[in-house]
KOLKOL-826086 format. One record per residue (C-alpha): x, y, z; residue in three letters. Coordinates in steps of 0.2 Angstrom, whole numbers, padded with zeros to 4 digits, always signed. Layout:
REM KOLKOL-826086
XYZALA
...
REM end
This chain:
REM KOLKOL-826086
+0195-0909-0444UNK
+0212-0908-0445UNK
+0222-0919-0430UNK
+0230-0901-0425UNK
+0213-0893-0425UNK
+0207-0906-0414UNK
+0222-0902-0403UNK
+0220-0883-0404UNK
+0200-0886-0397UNK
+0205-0898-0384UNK
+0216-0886-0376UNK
+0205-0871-0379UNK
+0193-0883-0367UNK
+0204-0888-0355UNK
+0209-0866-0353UNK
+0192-0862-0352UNK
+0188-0878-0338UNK
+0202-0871-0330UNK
+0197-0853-0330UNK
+0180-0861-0325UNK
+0188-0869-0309UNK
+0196-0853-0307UNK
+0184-0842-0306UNK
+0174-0853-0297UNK
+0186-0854-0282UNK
+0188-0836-0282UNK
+0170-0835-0280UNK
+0170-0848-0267UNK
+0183-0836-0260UNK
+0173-0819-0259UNK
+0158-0829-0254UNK
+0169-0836-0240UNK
+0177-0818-0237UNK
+0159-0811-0236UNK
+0152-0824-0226UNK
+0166-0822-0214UNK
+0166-0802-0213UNK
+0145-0805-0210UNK
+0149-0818-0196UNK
+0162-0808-0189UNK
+0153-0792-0188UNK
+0138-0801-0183UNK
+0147-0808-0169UNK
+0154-0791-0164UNK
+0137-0783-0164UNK
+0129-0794-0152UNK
+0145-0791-0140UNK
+0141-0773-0140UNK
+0121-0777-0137UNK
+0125-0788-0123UNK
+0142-0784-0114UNK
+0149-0768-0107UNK
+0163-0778-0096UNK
+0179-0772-0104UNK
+0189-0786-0103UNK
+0176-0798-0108UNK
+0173-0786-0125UNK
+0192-0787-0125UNK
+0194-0805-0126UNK
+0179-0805-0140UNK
+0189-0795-0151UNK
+0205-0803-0151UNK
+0195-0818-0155UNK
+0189-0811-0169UNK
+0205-0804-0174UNK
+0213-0825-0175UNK
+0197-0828-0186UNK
+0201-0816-0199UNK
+0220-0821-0200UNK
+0232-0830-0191UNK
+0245-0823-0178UNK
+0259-0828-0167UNK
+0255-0813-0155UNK
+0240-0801-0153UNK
+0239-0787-0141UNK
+0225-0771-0140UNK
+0233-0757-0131UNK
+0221-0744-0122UNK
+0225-0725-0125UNK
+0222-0714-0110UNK
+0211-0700-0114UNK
+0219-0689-0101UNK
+0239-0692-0108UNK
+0237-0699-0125UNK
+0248-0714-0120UNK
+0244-0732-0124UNK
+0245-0748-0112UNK
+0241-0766-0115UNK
+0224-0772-0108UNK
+0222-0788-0117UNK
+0234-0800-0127UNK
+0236-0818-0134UNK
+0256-0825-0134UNK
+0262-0809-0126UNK
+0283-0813-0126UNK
+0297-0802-0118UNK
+0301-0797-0138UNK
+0283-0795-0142UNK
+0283-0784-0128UNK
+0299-0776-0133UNK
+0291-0772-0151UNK
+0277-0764-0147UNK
+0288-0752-0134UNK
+0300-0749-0149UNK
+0283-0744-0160UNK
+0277-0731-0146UNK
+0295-0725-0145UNK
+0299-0724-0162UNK
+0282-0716-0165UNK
+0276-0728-0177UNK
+0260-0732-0168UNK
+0256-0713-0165UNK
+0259-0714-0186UNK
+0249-0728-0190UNK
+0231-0724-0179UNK
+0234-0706-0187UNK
+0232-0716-0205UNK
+0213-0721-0197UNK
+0215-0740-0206UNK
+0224-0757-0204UNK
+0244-0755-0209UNK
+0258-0765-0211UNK
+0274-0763-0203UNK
+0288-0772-0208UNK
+0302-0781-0196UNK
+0316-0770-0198UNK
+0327-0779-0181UNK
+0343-0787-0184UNK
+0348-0804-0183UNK
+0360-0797-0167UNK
+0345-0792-0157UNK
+0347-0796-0138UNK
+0331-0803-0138UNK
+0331-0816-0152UNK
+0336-0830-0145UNK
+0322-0830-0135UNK
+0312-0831-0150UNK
+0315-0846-0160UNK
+0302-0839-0175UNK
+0307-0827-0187UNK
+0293-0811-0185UNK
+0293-0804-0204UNK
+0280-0790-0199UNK
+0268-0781-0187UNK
+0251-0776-0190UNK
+0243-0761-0183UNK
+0225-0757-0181UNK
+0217-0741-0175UNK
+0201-0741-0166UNK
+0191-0724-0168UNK
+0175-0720-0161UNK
+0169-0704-0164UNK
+0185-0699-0172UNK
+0194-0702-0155UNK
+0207-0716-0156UNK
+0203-0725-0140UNK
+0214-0740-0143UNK
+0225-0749-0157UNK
+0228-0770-0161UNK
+0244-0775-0165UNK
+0245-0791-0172UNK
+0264-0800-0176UNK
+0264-0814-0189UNK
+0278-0823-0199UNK
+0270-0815-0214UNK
+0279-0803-0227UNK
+0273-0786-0230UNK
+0264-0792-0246UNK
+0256-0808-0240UNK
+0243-0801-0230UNK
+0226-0802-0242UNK
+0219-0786-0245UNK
+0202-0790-0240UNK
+0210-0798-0225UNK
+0215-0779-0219UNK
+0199-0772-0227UNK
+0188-0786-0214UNK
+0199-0779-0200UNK
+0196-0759-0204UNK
+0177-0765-0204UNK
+0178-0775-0186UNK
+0190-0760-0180UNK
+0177-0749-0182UNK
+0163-0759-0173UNK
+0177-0764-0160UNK
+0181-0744-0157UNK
+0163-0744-0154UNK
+0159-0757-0140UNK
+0179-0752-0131UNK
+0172-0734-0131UNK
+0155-0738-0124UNK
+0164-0752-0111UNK
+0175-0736-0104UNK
+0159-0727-0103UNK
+0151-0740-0094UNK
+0166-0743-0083UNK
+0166-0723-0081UNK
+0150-0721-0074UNK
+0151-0739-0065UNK
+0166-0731-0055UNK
+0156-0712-0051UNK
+0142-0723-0046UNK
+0152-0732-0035UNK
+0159-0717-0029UNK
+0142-0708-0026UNK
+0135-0723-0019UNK
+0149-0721-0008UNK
+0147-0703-0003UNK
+0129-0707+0000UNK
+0134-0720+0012UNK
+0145-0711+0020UNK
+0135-0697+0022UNK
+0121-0709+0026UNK
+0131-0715+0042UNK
+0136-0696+0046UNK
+0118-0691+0048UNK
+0111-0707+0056UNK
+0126-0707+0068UNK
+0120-0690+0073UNK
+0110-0688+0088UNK
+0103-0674+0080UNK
+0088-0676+0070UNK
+0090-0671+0050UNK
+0077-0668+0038UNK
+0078-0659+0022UNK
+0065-0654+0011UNK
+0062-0648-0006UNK
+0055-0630-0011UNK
+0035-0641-0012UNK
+0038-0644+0004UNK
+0040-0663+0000UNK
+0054-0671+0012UNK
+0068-0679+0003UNK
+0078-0684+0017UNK
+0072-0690+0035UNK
+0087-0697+0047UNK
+0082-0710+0061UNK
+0085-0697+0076UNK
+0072-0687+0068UNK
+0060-0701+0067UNK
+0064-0704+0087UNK
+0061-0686+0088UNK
+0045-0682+0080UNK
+0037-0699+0081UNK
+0036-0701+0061UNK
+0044-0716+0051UNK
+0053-0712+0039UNK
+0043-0724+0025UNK
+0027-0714+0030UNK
+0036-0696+0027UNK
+0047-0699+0012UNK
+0040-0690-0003UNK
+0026-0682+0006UNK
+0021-0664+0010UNK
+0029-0662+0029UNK
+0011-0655+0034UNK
+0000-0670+0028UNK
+0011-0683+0039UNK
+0014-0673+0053UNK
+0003-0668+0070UNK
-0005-0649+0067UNK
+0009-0643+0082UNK
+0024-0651+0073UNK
+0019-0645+0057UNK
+0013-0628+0061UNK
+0032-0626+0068UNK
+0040-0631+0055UNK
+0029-0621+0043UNK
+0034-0604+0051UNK
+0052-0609+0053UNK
+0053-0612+0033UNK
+0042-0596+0031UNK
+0057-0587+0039UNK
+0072-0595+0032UNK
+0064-0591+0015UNK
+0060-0576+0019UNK
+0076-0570+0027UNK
+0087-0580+0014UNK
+0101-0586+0027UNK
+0099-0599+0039UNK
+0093-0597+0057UNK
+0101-0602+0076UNK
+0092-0612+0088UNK
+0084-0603+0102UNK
+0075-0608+0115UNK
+0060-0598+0109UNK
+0058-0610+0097UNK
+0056-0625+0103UNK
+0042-0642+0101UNK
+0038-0654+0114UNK
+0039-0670+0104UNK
+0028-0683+0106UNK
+0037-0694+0118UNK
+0039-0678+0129UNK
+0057-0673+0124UNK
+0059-0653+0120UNK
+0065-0651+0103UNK
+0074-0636+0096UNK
+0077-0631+0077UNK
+0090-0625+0065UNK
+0084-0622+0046UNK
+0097-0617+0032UNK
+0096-0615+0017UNK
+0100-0630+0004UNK
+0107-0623-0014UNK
+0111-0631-0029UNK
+0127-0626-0040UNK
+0123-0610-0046UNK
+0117-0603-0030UNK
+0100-0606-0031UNK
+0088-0611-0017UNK
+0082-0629-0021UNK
+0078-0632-0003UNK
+0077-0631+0015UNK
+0089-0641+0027UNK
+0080-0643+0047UNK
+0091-0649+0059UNK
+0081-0655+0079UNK
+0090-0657+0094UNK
+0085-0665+0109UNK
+0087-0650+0120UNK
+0082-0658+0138UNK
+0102-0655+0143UNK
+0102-0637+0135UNK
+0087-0633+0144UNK
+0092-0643+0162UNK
+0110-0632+0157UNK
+0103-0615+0157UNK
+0092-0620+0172UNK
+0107-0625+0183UNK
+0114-0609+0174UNK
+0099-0598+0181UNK
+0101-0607+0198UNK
+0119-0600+0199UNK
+0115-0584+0193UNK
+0099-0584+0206UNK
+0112-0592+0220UNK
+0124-0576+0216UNK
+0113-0565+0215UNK
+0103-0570+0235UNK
+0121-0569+0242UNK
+0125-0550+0233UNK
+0106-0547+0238UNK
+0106-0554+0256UNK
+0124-0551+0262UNK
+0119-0533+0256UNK
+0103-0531+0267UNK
+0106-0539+0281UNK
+0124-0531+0282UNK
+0115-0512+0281UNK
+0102-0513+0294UNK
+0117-0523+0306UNK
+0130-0509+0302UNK
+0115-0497+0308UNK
+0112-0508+0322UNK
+0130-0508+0326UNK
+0134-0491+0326UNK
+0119-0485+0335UNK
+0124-0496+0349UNK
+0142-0491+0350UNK
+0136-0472+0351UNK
+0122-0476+0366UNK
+0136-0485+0374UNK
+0152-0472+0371UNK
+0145-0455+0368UNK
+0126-0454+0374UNK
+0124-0449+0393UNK
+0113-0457+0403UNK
+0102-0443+0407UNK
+0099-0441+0387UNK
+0081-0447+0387UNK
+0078-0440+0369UNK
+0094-0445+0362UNK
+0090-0462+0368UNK
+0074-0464+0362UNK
+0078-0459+0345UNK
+0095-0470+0344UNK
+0085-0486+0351UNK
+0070-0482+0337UNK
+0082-0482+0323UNK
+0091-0500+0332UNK
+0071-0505+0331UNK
+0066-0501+0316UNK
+0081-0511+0309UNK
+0078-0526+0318UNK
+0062-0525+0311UNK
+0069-0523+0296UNK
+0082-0537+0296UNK
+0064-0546+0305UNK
+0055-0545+0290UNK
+0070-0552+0277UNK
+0072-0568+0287UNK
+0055-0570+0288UNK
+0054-0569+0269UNK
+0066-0582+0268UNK
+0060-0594+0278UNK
+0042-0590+0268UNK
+0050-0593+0250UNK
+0057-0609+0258UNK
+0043-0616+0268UNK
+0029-0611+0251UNK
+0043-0620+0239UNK
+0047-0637+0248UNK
+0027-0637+0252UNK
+0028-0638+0269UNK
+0015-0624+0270UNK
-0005-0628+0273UNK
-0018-0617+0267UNK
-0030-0612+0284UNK
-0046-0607+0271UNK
-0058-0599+0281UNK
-0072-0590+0278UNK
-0067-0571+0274UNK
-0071-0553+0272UNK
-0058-0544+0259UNK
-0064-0527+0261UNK
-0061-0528+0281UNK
-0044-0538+0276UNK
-0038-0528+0263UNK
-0042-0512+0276UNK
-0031-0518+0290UNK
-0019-0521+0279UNK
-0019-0503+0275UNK
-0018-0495+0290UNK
-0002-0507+0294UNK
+0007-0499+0281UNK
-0002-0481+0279UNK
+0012-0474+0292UNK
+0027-0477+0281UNK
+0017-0470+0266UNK
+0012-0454+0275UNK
+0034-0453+0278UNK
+0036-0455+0262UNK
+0025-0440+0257UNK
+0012-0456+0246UNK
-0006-0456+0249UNK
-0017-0474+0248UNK
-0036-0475+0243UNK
-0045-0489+0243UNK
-0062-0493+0229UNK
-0073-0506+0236UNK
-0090-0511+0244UNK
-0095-0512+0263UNK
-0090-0530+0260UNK
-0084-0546+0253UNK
-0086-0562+0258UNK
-0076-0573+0251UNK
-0063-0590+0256UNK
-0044-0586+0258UNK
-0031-0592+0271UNK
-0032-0575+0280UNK
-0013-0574+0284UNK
-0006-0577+0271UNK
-0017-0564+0258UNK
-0014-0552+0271UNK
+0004-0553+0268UNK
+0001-0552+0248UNK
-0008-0538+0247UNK
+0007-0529+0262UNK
+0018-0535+0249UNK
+0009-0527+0233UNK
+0006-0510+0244UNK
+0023-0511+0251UNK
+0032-0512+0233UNK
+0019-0501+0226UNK
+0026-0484+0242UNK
+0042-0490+0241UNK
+0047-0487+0221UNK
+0033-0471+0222UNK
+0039-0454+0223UNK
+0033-0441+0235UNK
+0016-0434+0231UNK
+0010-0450+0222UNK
-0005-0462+0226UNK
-0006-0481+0226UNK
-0024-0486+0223UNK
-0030-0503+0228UNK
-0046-0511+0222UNK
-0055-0526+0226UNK
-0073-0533+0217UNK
-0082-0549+0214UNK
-0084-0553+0195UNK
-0100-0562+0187UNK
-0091-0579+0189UNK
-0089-0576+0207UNK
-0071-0574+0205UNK
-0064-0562+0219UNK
-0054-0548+0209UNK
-0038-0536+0220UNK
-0030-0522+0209UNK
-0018-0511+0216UNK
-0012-0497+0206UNK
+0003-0484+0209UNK
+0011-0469+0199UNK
+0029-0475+0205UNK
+0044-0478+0195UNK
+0036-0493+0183UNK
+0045-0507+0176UNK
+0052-0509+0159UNK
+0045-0520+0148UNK
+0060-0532+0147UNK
+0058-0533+0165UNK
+0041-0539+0166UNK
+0042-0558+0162UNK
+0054-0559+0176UNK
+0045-0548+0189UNK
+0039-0562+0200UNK
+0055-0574+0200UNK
+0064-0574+0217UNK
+0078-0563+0220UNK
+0074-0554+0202UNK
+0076-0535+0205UNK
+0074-0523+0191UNK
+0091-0516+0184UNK
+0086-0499+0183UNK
+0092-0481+0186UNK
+0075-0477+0195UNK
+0077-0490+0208UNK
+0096-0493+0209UNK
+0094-0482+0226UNK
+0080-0493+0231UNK
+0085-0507+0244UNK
+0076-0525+0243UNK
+0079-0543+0241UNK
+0068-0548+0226UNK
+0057-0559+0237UNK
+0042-0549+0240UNK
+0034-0553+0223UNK
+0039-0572+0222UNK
+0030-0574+0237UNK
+0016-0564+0232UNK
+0014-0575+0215UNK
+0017-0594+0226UNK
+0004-0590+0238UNK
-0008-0581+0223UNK
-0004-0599+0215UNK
-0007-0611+0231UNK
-0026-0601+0232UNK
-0030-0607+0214UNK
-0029-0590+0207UNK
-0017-0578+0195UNK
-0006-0564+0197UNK
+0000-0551+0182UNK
+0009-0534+0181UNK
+0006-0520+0167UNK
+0017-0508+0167UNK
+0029-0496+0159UNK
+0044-0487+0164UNK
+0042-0471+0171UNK
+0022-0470+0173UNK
+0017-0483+0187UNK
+0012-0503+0189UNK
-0004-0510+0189UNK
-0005-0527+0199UNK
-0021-0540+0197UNK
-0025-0551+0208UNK
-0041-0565+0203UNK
-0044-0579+0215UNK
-0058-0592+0210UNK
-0071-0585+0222UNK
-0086-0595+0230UNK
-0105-0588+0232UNK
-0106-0574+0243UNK
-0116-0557+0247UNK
-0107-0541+0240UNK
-0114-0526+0249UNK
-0113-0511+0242UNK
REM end
């Protein structure tokens, strides 16, 4: 071979070791480019696997960023979902001019431009060497990358990145590696928003729910709210002092499994209600529970609703109602105190003007020899002494029964014989008054009372029963021995009657029935108060059935003792 041939071959070996080397390198290259892009993205997924702080996930990605390519200044601005408009959350070598060229891009629009191109793109410097702010930056920026980050095709934040590099330095799969980590990034920023997001509403509702907490335990009013099984959902510490129940032991139970059978058979009719009448319900004092410490406790039940108007539960509210109740007792005693002075001022004022004007005619007008005259004027000044008589002594009985300072004398007694005198004491003023008296019993009935004082009840009952009657009624009174030996007194008229309304009330003192059939009829409303104290000091009850218009029945039953009934 020819000494140029040898030539020719040698260099054809040393091309091809050369392209050899070459090759080689470039495949060192992509095999280091790949490796990096599988580490960087490696790197990235575990970030988003493990961390949903924002700013730690930040700080991970601008990290990332200075491994694919090197920078002199890196920021990642956050786009507001709300405005569309970018901020900086995070940079590395943030200066006044880096600063100042990332405000131009948003100005400009250049960063709107670039995330709408949805991958990495190179702007290049175009400032002038009279910029204000180059003297405050001795390198010479040649260009700025941007990088968009999309999740879900929503941009939610962009990289800038500002480098010495010219437009065409930048390697290709440089860009490509941070289009991939862009995309991973979007990811992880999207999901530390969320995160953040919901952090914040949970924050928030944890807050509402202690506020509300402390409004509701503050309360002294007792809250529990249920769901539509019954189950209670919330149970307030004045209700556990209420009813008596923890709230550990009644959370997420049925109200009636926890609860006593009184508590819960309440409740239970007072959900029946407000379900059934689909509004809530005021507190009465019908409807109240003595709790178990004693305390009277009154309910409000509303109806809980969910956002489309749909009942998802029932709201009870219980009061302690000791001051209401103690309130409308002071409130009765006023009303009772107004009504005795209306009521007393009234009949002792009437027979007194009798009295009075009687006296002044048998002094001025009568003559001496008027015998007649006389006799009539001083009956009528009698009869209403009696009268005004018979009103203090009802006074001073109310009084003396109420502070206890009465005895019972119980003797041995004969009703039937008792009951008759009693008759005939008040037989004159029901033959005035046009009303007729029978009387149903045995020969007699032996029994034990305090004499006196049943005496006066059944004047009262018989008194009551001619003085609401019309002429030509009857008032009928009763008296028998049961198989229990209890000793039973009826008495029956055709008067006026009561209305039912009035019934409850009939025996408290100074009540008078608000009625067109008696308005005309005098009285003090004591007569059946002290009827009922002194039916109550023997052991025994009192009741009234009646309606308006067609008479009263009145039954007496004391606890008797053995006796002989003959009959």
């Amino acid at each position: 071979m020819s000494r140029m041939g040898q030539m020719d071959n040698t260099e054809r070996i040393s091309d091809l070791v050369s392209r050899m080397e070459m090759l080689e390198k470039i495949n060192n290259d992509l095999k280091s480019s790949f490796d990096e892009v599988f580490h960087t993205l490696a790197q990235l997924s575990e970030t988003i696997s493990v961390e949903f702080e924002l700013s730690q996930v930040l700080e991970v990605v601008v990290r990332l960023v200075a491994n694919v390519m090197d920078f002199d200044a890196c920021a990642i601005l956050l786009r507001s979902a709300s405005t569309g408009t970018y901020r900086i959350e995070t940079s590395r070598c943030l200066t006044p001019r880096f600063s100042q060229k990332i405000l131009n891009l948003l100005n400009e629009g250049l960063l709107d431009w670039a995330v709408s191109k949805r991958h990495p793109i190179v702007i290049p410097d175009m400032s002038g060497e009279d910029d204000d702010l180059s003297l405050v930056h001795t390198a010479k920026t040649s260009s700025h990358v941007i990088v968009p980050l999309i999740a879900g095709n929503r941009p939610v934040a962009a990289i800038v990145i500002e480098s010495a590099k010219a437009e065409g330095d930048y390697r290709h799969q440089d860009l490509e590696l941070l289009g991939i980590m862009a995309s991973q990034a979007a990811v992880a920023i999207s999901n530390s928003l969320l995160y953040r997001e919901m952090e914040e509403k949970n924050s928030n509702l944890s807050q509402m729910q202690n506020y509300m907490r402390n409004v509701y335990e503050s309360m002294t009013s007792g809250l529990m709210v249920l769901d539509m099984e019954g189950r209670v959902t919330t149970f307030s510490k004045p209700a556990e002092e209420l009813l008596g129940v923890s709230a550990d032991e009644i959370m997420g139970k049925h109200y009636k499994t926890v609860l006593n059978h009184r508590s819960a058979t309440k409740l239970d009719n007072l959900v029946i209600d407000s379900l059934a009448d689909g509004r809530a319900s005021d507190f009465n004092l019908d409807n109240l529970l003595v709790g178990p410490m004693g305390v009277p406790i009154g309910f409000n039940t509303s109806l809980l609703r969910d956002e489309k108007g749909r009942v998802s539960g029932i709201i009870i509210v219980c009061h302690d109602i000791s001051e209401t109740m103690e309130l409308e007792e002071l409130k009765k005693v006023d009303r009772i105190k107004t009504e005795l002075i209306s009521n007393v001022s009234h009949e002792l004022r009437t027979p007194l003007s009798s009295i009075k004007a009687y006296t002044e005619t048998l002094l001025d007008t009568v003559d001496d020899d008027d015998r007649e005259v006389q006799r009539e004027f001083l009956g009528v000044i009698s009869e209403e002494t009696d009268r005004l008589t018979r009103l203090i002594s009802n006074l001073l009985d109310l009084s003396r029964i109420e502070s206890g300072r009465v005895e019972l004398d119980i003797q041995k007694c004969d009703f039937v014989e008792m009951i008759d005198r009693a008759i005939h004491v008040v037989k004159p003023w029901a033959s005035e008054k046009g009303v007729t008296i029978g009387f149903d019993a045995p020969k007699e009935l032996i029994g034990h009372c305090d004499r006196e004082m049943m005496s006066q009840v059944v004047m009262n009952l018989l008194s009551n029963s001619i003085k609401y009657n019309r002429s030509g009624g009857s008032v009928n009174i009763s008296v028998l021995r049961t198989e229990q030996e209890d000793v039973i007194i009826v008495v029956k008229d055709t008067g006026v009657g009561i209305p039912a309304r009035a019934l409850p009330q009939i025996f408290d003192k100074f009540y008078r029935v608000d009625s067109s059939l008696t308005y005309e009829v005098s009285g003090t409303g004591l007569g059946l108060s002290i009827v009922r104290n002194i039916v109550e000091m023997h052991g025994g009850t009192i009741s009234a059935e009646s309606s308006e218009g067609e008479g009263s029945v009145f039954t007496i039953q004391l606890p008797g003792e053995s006796g002989e009934v003959s009959g």
